[in-house]
TORKOL-4160 file (C-alpha; in steps of 0.2 Angstrom, whole numbers, padded with zeros to 4 digits, m for minus):
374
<pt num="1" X="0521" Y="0558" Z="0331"/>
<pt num="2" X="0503" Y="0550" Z="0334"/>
<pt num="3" X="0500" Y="0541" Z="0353"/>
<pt num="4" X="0500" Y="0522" Z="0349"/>
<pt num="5" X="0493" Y="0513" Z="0363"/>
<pt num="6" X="0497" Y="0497" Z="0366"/>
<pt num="7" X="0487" Y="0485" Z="0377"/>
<pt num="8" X="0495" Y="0472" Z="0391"/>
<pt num="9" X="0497" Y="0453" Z="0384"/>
<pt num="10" X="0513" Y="0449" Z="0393"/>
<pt num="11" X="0518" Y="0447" Z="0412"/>
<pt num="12" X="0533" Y="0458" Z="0403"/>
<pt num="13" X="0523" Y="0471" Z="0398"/>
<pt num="14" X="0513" Y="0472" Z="0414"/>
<pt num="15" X="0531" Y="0476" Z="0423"/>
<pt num="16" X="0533" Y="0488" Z="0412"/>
<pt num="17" X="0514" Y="0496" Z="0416"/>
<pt num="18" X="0519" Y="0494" Z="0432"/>
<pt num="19" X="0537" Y="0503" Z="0433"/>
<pt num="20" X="0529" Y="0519" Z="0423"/>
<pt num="21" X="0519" Y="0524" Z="0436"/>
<pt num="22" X="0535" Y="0519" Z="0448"/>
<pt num="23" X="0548" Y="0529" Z="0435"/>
<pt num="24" X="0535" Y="0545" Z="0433"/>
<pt num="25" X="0538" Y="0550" Z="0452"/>
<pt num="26" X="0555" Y="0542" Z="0456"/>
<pt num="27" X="0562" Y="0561" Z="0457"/>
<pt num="28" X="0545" Y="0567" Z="0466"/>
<pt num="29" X="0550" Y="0571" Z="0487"/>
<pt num="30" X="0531" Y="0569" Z="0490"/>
<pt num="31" X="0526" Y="0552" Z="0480"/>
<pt num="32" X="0525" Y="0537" Z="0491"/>
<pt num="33" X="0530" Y="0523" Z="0476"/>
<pt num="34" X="0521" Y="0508" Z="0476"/>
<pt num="35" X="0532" Y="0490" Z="0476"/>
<pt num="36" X="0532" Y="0483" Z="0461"/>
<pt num="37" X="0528" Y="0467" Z="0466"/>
<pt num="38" X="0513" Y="0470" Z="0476"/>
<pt num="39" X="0507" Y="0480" Z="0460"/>
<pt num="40" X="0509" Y="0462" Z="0452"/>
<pt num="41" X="0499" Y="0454" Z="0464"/>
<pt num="42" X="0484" Y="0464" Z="0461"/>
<pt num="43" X="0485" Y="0466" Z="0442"/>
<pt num="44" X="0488" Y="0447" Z="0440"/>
<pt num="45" X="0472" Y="0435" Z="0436"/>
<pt num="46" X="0476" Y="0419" Z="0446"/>
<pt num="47" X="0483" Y="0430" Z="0459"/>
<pt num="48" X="0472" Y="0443" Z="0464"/>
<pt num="49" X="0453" Y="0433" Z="0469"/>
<pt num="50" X="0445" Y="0451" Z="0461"/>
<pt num="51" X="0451" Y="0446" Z="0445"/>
<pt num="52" X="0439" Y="0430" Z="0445"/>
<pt num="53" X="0424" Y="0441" Z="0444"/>
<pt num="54" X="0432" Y="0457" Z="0436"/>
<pt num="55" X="0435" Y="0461" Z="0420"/>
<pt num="56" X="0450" Y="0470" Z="0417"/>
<pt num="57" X="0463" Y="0476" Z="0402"/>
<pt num="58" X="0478" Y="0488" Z="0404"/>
<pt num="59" X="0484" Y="0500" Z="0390"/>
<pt num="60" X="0502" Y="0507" Z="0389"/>
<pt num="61" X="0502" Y="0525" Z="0376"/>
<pt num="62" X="0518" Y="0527" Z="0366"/>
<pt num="63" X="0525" Y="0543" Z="0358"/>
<pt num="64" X="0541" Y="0541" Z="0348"/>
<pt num="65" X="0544" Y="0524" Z="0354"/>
<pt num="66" X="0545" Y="0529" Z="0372"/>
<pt num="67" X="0530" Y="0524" Z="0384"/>
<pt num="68" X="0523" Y="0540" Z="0390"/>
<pt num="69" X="0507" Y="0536" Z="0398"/>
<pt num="70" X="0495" Y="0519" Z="0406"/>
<pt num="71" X="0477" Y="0517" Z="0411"/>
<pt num="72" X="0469" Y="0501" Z="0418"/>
<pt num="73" X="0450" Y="0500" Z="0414"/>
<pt num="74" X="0439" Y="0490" Z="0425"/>
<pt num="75" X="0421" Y="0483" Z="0427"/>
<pt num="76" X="0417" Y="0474" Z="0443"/>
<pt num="77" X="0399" Y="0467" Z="0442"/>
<pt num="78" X="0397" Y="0464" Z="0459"/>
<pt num="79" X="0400" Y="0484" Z="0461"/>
<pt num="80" X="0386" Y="0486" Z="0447"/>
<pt num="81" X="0373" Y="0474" Z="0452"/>
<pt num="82" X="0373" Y="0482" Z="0471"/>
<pt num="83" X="0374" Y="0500" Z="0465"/>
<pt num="84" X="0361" Y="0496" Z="0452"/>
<pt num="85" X="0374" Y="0506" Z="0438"/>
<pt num="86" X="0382" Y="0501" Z="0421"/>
<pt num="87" X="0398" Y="0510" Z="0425"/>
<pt num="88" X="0418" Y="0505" Z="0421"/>
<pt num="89" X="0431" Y="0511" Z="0431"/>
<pt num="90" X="0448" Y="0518" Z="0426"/>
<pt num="91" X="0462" Y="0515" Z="0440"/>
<pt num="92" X="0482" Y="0515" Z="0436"/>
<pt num="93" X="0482" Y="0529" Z="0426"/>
<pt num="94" X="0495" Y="0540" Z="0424"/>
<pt num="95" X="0503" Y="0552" Z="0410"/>
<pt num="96" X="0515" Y="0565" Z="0406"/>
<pt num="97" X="0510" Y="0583" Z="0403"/>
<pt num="98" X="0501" Y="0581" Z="0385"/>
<pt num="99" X="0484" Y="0582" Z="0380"/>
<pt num="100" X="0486" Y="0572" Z="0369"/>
<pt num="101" X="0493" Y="0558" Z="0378"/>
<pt num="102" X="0479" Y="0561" Z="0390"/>
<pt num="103" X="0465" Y="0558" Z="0376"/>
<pt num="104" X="0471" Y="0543" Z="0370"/>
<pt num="105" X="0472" Y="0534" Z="0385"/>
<pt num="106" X="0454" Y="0540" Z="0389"/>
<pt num="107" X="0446" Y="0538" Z="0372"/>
<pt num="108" X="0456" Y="0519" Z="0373"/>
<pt num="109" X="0447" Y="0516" Z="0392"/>
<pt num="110" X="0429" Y="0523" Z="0383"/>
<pt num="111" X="0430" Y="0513" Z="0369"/>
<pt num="112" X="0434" Y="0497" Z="0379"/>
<pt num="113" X="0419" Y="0502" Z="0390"/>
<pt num="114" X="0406" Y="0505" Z="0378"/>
<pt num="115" X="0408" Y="0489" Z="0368"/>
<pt num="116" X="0406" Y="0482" Z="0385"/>
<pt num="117" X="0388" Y="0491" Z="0385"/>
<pt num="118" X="0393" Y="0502" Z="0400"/>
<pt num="119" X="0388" Y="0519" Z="0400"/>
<pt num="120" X="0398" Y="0529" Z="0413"/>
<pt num="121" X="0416" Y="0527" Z="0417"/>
<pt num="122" X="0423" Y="0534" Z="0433"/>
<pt num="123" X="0439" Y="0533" Z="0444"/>
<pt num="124" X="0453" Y="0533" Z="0448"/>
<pt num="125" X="0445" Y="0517" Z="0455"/>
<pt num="126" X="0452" Y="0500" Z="0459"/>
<pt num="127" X="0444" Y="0482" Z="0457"/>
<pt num="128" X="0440" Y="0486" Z="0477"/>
<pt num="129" X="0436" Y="0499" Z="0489"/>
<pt num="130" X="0452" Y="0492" Z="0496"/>
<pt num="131" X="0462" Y="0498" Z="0481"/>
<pt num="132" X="0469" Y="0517" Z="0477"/>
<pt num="133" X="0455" Y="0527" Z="0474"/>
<pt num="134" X="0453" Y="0546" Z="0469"/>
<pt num="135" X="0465" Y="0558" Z="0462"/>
<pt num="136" X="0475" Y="0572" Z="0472"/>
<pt num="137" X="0466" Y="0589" Z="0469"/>
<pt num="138" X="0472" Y="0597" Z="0484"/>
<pt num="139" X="0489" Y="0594" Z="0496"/>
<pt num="140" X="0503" Y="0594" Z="0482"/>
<pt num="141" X="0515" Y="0597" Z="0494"/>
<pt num="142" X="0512" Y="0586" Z="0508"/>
<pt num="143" X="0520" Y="0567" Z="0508"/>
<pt num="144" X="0509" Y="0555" Z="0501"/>
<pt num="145" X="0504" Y="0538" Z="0511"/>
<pt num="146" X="0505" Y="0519" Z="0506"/>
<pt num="147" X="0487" Y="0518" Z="0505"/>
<pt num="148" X="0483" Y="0532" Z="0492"/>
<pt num="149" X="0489" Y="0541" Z="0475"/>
<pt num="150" X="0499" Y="0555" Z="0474"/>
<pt num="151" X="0500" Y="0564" Z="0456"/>
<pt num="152" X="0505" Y="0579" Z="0448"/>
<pt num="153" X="0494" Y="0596" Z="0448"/>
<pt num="154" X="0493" Y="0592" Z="0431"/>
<pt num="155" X="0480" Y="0577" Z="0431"/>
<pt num="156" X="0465" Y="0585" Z="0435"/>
<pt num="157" X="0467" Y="0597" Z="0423"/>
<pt num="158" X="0469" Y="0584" Z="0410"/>
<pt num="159" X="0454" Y="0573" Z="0417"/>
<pt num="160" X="0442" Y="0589" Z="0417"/>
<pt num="161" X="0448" Y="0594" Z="0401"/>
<pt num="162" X="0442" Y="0577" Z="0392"/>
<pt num="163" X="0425" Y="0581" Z="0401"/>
<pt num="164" X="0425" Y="0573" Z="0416"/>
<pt num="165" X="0415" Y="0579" Z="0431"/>
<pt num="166" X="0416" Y="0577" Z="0451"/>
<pt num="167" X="0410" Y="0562" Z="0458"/>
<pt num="168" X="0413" Y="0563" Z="0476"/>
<pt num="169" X="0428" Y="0569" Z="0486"/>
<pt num="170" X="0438" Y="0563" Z="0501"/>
<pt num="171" X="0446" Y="0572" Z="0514"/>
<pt num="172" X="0460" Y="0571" Z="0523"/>
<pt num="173" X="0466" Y="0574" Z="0537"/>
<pt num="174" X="0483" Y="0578" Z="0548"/>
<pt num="175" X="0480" Y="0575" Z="0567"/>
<pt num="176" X="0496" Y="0581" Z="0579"/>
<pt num="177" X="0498" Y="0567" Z="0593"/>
<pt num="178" X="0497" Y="0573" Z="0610"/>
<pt num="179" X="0512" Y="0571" Z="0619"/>
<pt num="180" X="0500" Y="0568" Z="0635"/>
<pt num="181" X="0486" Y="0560" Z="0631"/>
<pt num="182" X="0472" Y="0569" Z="0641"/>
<pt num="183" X="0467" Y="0559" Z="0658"/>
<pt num="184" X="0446" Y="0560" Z="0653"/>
<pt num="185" X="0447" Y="0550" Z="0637"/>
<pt num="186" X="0454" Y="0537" Z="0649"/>
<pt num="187" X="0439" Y="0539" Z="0663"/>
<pt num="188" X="0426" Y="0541" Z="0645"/>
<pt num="189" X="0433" Y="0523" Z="0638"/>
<pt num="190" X="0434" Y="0513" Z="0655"/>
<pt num="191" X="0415" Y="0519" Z="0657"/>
<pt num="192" X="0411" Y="0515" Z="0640"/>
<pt num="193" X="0420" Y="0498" Z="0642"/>
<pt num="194" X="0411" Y="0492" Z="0658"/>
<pt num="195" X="0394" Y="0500" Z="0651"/>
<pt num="196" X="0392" Y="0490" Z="0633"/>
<pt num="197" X="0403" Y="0477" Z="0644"/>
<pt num="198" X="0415" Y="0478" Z="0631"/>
<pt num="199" X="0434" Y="0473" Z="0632"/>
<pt num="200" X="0450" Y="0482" Z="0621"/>
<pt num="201" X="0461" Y="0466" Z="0615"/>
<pt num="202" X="0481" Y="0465" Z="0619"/>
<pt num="203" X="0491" Y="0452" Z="0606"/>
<pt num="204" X="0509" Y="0446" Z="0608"/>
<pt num="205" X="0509" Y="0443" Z="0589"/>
<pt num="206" X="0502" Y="0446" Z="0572"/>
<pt num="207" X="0500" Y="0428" Z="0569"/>
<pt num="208" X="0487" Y="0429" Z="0586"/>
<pt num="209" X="0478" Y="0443" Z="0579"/>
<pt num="210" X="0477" Y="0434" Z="0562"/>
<pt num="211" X="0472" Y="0416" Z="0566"/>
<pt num="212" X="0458" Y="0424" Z="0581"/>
<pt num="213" X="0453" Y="0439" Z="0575"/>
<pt num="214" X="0456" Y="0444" Z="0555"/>
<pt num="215" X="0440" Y="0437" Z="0549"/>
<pt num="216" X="0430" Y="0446" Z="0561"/>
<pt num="217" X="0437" Y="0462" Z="0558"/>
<pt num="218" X="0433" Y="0459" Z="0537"/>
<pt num="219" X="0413" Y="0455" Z="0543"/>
<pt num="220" X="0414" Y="0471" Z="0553"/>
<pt num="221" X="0422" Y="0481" Z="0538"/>
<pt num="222" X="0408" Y="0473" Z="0526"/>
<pt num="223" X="0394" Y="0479" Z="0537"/>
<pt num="224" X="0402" Y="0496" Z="0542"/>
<pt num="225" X="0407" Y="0500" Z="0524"/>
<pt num="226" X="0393" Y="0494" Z="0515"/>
<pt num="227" X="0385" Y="0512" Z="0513"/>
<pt num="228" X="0399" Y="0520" Z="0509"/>
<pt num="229" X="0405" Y="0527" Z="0488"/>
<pt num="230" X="0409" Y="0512" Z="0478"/>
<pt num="231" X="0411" Y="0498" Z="0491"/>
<pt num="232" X="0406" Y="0479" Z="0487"/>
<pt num="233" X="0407" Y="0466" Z="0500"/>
<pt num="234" X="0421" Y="0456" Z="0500"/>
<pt num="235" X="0419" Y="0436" Z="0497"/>
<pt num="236" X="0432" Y="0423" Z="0506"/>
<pt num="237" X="0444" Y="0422" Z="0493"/>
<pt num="238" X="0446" Y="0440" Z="0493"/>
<pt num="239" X="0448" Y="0443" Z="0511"/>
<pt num="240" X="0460" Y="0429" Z="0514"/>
<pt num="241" X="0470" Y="0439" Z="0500"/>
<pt num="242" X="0470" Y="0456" Z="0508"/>
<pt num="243" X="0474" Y="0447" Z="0524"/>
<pt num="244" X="0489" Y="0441" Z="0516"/>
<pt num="245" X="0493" Y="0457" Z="0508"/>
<pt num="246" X="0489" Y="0472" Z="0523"/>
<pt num="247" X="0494" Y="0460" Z="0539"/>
<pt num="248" X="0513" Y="0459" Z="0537"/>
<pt num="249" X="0519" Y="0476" Z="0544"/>
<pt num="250" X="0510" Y="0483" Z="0561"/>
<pt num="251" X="0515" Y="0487" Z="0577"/>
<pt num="252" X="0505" Y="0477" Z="0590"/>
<pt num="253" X="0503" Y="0492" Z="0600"/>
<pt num="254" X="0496" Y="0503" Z="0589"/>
<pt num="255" X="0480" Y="0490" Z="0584"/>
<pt num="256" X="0465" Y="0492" Z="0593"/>
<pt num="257" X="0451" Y="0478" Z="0594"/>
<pt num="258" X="0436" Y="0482" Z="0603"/>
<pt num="259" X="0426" Y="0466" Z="0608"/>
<pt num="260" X="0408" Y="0462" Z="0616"/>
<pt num="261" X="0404" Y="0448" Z="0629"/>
<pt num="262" X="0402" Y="0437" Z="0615"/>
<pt num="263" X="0420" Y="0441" Z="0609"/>
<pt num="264" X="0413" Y="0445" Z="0591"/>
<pt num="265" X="0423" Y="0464" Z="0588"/>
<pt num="266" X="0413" Y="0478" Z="0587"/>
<pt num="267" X="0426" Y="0490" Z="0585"/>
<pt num="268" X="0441" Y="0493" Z="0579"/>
<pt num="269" X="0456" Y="0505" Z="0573"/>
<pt num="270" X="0473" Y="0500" Z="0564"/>
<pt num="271" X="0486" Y="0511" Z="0563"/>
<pt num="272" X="0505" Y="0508" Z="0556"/>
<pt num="273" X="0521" Y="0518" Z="0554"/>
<pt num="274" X="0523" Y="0529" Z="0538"/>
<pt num="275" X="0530" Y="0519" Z="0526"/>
<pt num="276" X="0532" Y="0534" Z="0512"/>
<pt num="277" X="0551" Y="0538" Z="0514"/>
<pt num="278" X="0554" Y="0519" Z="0515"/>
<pt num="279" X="0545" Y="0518" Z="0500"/>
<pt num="280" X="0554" Y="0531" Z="0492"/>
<pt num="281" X="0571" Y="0524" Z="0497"/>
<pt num="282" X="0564" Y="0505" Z="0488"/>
<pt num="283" X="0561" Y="0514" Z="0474"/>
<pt num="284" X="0549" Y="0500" Z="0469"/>
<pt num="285" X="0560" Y="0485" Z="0476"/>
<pt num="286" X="0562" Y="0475" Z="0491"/>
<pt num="287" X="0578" Y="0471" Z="0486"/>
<pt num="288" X="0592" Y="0471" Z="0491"/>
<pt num="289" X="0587" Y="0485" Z="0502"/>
<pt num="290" X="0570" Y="0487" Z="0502"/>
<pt num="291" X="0565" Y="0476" Z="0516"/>
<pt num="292" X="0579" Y="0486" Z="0528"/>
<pt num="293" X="0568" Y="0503" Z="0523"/>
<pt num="294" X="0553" Y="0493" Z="0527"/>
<pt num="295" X="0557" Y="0486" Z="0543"/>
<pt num="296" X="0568" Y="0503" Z="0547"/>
<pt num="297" X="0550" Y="0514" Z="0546"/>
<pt num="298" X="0542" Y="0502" Z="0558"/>
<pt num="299" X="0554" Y="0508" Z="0573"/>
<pt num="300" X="0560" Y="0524" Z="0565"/>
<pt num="301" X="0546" Y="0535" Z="0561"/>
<pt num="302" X="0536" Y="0551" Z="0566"/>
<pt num="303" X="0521" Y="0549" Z="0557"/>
<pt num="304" X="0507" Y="0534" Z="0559"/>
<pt num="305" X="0495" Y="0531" Z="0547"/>
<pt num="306" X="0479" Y="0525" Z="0552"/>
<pt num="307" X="0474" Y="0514" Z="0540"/>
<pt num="308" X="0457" Y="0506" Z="0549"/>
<pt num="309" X="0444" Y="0513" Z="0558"/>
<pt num="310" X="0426" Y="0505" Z="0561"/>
<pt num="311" X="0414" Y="0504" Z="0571"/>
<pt num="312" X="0398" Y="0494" Z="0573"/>
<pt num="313" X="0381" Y="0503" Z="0568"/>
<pt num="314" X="0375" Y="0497" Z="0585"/>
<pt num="315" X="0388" Y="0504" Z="0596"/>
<pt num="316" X="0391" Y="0521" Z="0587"/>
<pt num="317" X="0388" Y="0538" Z="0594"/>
<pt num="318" X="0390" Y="0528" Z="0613"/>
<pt num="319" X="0408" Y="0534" Z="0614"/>
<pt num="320" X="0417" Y="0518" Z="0608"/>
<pt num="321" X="0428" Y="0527" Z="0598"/>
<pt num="322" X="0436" Y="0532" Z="0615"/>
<pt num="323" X="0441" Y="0515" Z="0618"/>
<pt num="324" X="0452" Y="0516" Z="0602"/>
<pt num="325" X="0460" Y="0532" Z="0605"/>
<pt num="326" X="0464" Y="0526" Z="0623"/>
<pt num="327" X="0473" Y="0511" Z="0613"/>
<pt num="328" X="0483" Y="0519" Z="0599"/>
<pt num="329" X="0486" Y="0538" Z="0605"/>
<pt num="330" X="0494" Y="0535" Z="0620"/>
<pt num="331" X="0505" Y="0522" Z="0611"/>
<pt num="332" X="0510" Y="0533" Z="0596"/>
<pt num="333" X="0516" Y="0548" Z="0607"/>
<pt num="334" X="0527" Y="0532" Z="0617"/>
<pt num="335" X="0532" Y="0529" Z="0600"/>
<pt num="336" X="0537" Y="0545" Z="0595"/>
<pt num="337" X="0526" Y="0548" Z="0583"/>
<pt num="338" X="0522" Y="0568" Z="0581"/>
<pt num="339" X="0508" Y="0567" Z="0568"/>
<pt num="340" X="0494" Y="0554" Z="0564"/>
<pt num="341" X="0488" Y="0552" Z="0546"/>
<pt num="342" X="0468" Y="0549" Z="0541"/>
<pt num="343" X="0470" Y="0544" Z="0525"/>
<pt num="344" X="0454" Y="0547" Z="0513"/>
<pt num="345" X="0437" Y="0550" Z="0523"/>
<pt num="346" X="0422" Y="0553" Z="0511"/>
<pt num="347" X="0419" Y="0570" Z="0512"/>
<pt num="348" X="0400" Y="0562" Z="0516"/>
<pt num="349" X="0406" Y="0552" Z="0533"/>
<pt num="350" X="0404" Y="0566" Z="0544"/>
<pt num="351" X="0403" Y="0554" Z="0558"/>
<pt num="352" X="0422" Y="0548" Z="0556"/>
<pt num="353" X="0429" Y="0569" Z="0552"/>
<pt num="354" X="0418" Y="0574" Z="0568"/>
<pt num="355" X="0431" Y="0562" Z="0579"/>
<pt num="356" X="0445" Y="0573" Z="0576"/>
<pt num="357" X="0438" Y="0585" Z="0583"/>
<pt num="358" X="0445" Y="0582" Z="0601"/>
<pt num="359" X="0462" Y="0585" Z="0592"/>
<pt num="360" X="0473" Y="0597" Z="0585"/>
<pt num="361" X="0469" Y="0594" Z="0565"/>
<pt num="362" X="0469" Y="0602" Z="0548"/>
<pt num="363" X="0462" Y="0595" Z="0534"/>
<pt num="364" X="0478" Y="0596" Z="0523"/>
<pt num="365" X="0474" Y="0586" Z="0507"/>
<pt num="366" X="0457" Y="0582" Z="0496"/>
<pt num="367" X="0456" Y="0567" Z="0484"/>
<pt num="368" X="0439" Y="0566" Z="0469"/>
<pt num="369" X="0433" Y="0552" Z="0459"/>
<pt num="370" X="0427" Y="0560" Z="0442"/>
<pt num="371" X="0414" Y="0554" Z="0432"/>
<pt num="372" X="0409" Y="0554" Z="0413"/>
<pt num="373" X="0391" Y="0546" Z="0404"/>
<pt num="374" X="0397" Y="0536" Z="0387"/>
């Protein structure tokens, strides 16, 4: 039977986009699911601030009436215009094992692309730097995190078969948490504190960290991540959304906030609990007993992910990123936390992989962005 591709018109449809990708893994012990209804969030114009500037269509592919593939295709000017390209993005994808199903997405995502008067596509990309980006190509059997994909071996044997090359890779790394942090990182970050006379922030509640401090870390991220693969700076509207959507579950004592005299933050480091087996047990929902396995992971865990890490151009390579490892890593063995999660480093930010060094590390998974002219 011939791959009919239909493309999303309907907030119906746009569950069911969503629940494929949920569906394809829900018998996979490594897949962290995402929730549906943060997947809503950011696929909904009106909803998600990237969609004001973005354009955006989904498509579904169907085999024998039964939905066996989705790609989202994506062009964010703002990403163009600073990167001086023409290129779309493809993000949300995901297939069974068939070619076939594989090229009809793809050629749909092209075709949407060229009439559009782009003339590279590359991805897995979202609308943001904050958004899933690159596919698995190494790690297959190591649990996935909230804050990446996890796929099949399969996929990048499909995308390289259409034609698509490597773009850039990340790395990714699994840190083992001292159970005794060691007594000179404490002496390194008090000097390095009184030095830069620079101070590490203690908060009795999100809401503190939030209402003092959340739009100063965004301004830091904006000026730290501006260099790196794919990143566009964030507007207001689009800050206030991520806010929203990444400051409801952390620990207070795993978040570190560096500050100067002048109390702007010049560094920082956010870590949280692994939320993949929670995610697994949701099985895309937060009810009714999703927000249990949420709040469960927060207080029942082994593994931190850090999510965060930044510091400010003019403070780095002084030894500042002591001052965040004094904060989280002595908290996380308190914790119980065994093993700390990177999640994606460009394979291009040696500064960040160098930092692990002090650690016992293996890099245990590797993500790529592929590219393709049209």
């Amino acid at each position: 039977m011939p791959i009919l591709i239909r493309e999303v018109t309907t907030k119906k449809e746009l569950k069911q986009f969503i629940w494929f990708g949920i569906n394809l893994y829900k018998n996979c012990e490594f897949a962290a699911p995402p929730l549906l209804m943060d997947d809503l969030l950011n696929l909904s114009k009106g909803k998600n601030p990237a969609l004001d500037f973005c354009d955006a269509s989904y498509f579904m592919a169907f085999k024998d009436n039964e939905m066996v593939g989705r790609i989202a295709a994506i062009i964010n000017p703002v990403s163009n215009d600073s990167w001086n390209e023409k290129h779309a993005r493809f993000g949300w994808v995901d297939f069974i094992d068939d070619l076939e199903v594989s090229k009809a997405l793809f050629d749909t995502a092209i075709a949407w692309a060229k009439e559009k008067g782009m003339t590279a596509i590359h991805g897995p990309l979202g609308f943001t730097d904050f958004d899933h980006e690159g596919i698995l190509i190494e790690g297959y059997d190591r649990l996935g995190t909230l804050a990446t994909i996890y796929n099949y071996p399969y996929y990048p044997k499909h995308i390289e078969n259409y034609g698509f090359v490597k773009d850039i890779d990340w790395k990714e790394y699994l840190i083992t948490v001292p159970e005794v942090f060691p007594e000179k990182y404490f002496r390194i970050a008090e000097i390095v504190k009184q030095k830069f006379n620079l101070r590490s922030l203690r908060f009795k509640s999100r809401k503190e960290v939030v209402d003092n401090y959340a739009l100063k870390i965004f301004d830091l991220l904006n000026l730290c991540y501006s260099h790196l693969y794919g990143f566009t700076k964030l507007n207001e509207k689009q800050i206030a959304f991520y806010i929203k959507l990444y400051f409801s579950f952390f620990r207070l004592d795993t978040v570190s906030i560096v500050v100067n005299e002048n109390d702007d933050v010049v560094a920082l480091g956010i870590a949280m609990p692994s939320f993949t087996k929670a995610l697994q047990k949701a099985k895309g929902s937060l009810f009714p007993f999703g927000w249990y396995y949420m709040l469960r992971a927060l207080n029942r865990n082994d593994v931190v992910d850090l999510y965060l890490m930044a510091v400010h151009p003019d403070y780095q390579n002084k030894g500042v990123n002591s001052v965040m490892f004094a904060d989280i890593m002595p908290a996380s063995a308190k914790n119980g936390y065994k093993f700390a999660e990177s999640n994606p480093e460009l394979e291009t930010n040696t500064r960040m992989s160098s930092q692990w060094a002090s650690f016992e590390y293996v890099n245990h998974k590797t993500r790529r962005v592929y590219i393709k002219q049209i």
